[in-house]
N, CA, C and O atoms as a GROMACS GRO file, in nm:
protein
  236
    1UNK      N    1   0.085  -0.119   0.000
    1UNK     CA    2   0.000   0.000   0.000
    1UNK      C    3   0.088   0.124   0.000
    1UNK      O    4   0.181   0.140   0.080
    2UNK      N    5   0.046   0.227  -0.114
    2UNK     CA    6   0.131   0.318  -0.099
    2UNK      C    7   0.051   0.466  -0.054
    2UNK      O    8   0.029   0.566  -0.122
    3UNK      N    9   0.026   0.443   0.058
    3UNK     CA   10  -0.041   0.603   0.096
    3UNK      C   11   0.000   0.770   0.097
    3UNK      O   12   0.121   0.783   0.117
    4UNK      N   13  -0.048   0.859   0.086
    4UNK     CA   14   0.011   0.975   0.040
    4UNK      C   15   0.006   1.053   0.130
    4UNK      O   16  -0.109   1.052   0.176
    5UNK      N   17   0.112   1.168   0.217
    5UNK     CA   18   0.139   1.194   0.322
    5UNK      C   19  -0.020   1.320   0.376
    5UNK      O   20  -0.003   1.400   0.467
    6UNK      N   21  -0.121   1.311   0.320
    6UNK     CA   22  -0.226   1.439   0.323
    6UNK      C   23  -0.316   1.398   0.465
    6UNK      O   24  -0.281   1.288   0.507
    7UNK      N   25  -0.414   1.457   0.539
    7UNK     CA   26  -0.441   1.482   0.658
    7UNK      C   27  -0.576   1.320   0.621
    7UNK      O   28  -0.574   1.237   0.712
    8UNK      N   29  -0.646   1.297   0.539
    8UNK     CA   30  -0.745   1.217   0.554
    8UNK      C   31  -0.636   1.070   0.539
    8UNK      O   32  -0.645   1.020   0.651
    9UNK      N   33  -0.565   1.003   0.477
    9UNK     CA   34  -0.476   0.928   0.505
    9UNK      C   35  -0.387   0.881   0.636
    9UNK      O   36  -0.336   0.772   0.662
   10UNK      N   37  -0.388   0.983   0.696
   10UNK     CA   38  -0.302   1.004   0.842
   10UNK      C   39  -0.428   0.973   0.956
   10UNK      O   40  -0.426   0.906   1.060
   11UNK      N   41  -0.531   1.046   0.894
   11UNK     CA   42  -0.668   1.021   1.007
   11UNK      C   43  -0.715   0.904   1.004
   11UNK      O   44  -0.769   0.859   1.105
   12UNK      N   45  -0.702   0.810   0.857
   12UNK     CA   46  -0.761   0.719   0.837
   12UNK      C   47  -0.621   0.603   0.906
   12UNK      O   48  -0.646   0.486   0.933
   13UNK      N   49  -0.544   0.637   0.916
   13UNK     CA   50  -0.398   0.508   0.940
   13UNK      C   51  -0.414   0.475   1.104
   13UNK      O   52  -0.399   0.371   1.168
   14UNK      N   53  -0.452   0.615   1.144
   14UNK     CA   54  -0.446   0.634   1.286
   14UNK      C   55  -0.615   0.539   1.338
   14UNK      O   56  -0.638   0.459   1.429
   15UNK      N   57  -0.686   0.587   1.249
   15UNK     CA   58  -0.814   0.538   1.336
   15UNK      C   59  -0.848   0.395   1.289
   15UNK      O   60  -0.961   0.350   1.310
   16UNK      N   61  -0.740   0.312   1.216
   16UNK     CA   62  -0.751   0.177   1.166
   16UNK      C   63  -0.723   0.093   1.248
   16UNK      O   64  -0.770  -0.021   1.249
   17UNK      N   65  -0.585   0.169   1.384
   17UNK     CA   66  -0.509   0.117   1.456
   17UNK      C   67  -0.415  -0.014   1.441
   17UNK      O   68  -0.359  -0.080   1.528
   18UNK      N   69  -0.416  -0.027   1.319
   18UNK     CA   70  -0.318  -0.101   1.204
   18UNK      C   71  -0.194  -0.044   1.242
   18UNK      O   72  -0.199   0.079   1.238
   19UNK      N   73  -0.065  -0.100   1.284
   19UNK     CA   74   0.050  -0.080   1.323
   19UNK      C   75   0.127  -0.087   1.194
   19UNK      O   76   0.202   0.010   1.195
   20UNK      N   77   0.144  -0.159   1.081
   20UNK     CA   78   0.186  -0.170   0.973
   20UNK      C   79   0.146  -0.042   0.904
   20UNK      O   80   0.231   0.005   0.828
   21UNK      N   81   0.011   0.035   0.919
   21UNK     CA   82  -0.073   0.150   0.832
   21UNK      C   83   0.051   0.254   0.889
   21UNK      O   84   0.140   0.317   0.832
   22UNK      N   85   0.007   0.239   1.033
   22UNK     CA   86   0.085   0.386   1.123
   22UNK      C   87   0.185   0.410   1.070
   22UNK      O   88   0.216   0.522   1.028
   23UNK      N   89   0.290   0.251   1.060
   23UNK     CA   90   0.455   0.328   1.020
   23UNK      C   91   0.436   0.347   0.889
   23UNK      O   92   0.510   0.439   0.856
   24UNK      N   93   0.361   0.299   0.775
   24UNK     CA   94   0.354   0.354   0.667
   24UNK      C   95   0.294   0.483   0.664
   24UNK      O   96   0.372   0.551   0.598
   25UNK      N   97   0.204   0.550   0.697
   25UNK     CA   98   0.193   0.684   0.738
   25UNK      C   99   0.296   0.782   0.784
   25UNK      O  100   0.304   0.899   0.746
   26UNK      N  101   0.352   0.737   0.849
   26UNK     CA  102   0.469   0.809   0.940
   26UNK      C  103   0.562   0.844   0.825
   26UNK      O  104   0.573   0.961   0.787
   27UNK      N  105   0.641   0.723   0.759
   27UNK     CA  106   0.713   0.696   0.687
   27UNK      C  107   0.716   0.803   0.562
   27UNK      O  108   0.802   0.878   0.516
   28UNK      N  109   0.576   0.770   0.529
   28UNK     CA  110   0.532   0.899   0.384
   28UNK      C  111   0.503   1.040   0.461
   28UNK      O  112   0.504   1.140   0.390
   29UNK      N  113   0.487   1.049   0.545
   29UNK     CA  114   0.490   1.213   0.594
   29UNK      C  115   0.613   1.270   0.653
   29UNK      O  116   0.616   1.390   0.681
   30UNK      N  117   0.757   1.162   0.684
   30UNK     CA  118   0.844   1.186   0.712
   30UNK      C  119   0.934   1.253   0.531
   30UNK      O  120   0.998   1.350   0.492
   31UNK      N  121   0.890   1.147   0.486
   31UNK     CA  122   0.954   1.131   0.337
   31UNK      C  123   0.920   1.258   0.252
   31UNK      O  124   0.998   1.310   0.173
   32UNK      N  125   0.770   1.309   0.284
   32UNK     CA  126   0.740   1.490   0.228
   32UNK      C  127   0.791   1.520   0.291
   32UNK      O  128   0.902   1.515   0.239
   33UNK      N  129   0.809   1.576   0.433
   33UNK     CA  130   0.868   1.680   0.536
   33UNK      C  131   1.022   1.725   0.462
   33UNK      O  132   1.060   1.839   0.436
   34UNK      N  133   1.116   1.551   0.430
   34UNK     CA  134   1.211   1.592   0.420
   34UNK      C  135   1.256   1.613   0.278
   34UNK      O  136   1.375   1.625   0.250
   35UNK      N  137   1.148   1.618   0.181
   35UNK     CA  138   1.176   1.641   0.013
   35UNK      C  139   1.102   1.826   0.026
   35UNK      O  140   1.163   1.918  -0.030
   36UNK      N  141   0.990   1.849   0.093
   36UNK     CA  142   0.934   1.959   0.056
   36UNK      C  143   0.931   2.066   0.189
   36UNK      O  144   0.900   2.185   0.196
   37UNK      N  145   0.967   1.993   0.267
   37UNK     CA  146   1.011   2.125   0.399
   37UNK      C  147   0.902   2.139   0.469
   37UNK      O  148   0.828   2.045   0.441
   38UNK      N  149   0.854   2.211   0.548
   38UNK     CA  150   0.716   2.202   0.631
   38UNK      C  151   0.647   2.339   0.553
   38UNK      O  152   0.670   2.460   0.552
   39UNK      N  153   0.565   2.262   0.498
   39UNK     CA  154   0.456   2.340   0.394
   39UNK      C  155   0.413   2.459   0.462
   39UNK      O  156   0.415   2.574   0.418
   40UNK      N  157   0.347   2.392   0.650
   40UNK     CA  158   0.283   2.482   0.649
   40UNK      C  159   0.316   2.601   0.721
   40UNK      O  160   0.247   2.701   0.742
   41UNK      N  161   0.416   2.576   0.750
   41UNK     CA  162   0.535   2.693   0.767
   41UNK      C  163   0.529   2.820   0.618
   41UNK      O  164   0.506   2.939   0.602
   42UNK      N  165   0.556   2.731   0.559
   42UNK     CA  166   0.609   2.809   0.385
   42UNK      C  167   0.458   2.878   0.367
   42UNK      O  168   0.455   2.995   0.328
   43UNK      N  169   0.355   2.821   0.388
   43UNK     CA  170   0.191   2.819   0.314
   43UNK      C  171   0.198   3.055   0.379
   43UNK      O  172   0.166   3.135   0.292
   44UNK      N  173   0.222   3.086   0.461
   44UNK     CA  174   0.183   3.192   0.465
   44UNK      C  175   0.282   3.277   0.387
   44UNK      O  176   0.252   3.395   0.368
   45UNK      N  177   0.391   3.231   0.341
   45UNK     CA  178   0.490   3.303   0.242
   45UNK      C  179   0.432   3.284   0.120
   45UNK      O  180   0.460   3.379   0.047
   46UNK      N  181   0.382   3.224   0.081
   46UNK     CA  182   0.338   3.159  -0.088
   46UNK      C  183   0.217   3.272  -0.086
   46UNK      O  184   0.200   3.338  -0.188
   47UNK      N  185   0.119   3.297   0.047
   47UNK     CA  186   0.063   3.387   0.035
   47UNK      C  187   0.081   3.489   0.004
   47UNK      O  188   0.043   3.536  -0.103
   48UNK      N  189   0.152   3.555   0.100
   48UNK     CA  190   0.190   3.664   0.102
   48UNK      C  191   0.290   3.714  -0.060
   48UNK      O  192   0.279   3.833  -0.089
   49UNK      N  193   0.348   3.659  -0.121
   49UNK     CA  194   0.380   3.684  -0.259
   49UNK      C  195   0.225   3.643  -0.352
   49UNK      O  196   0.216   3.696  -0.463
   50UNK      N  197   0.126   3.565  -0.312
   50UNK     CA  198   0.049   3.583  -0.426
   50UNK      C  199   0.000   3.694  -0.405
   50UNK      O  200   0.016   3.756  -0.510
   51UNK      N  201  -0.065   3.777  -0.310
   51UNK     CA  202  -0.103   3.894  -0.248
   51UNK      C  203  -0.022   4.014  -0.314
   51UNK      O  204  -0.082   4.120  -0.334
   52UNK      N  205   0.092   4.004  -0.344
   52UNK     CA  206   0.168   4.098  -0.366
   52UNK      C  207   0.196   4.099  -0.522
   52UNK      O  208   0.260   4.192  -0.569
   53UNK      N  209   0.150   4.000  -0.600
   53UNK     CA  210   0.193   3.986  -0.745
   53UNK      C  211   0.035   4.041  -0.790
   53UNK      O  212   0.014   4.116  -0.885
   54UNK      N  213  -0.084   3.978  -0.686
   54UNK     CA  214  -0.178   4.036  -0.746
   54UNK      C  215  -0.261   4.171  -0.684
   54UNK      O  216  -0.373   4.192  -0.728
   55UNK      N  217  -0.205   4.263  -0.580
   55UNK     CA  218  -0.193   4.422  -0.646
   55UNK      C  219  -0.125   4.494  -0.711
   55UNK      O  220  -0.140   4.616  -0.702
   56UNK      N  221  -0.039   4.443  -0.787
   56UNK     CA  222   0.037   4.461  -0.869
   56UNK      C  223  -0.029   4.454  -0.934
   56UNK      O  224  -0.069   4.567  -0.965
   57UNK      N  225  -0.107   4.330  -1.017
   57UNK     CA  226  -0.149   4.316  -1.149
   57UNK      C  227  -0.298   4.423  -1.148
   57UNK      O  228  -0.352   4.456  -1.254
   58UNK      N  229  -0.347   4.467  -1.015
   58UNK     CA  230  -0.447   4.546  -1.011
   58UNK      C  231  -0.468   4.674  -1.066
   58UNK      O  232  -0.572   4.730  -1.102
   59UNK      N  233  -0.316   4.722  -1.063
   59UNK     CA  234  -0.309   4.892  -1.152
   59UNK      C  235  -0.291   4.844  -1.310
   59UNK      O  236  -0.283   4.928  -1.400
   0.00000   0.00000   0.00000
């Protein structure tokens, strides 16, 4: 099973109480963390430049 590191996957691994699910969960949210950095850290910067490209494009 190859599960994908997103919040309904993690809810679903956890509430299966499948020990094999968990570390595969773990595993794929360890494996984003360390390819894409903590999103949701980044998520208010990505904002804040779309915010800024689009009053720009407003004049």
């Amino acid at each position: 099973m190859n599960i994908k590191p997103y919040g309904v996957a993690v809810t679903d691994a956890i509430a299966s109480g499948d020990l094999s699910r968990l570390k595969e969960a773990e595993a794929a949210a360890q494996a984003h963390l360390d390819q894409y950095g903590d999103v949701a850290t980044l998520l208010p910067l990505l904002r804040l430049e779309i915010a800024k490209l689009e009053a720009k494009k407003s004049y």
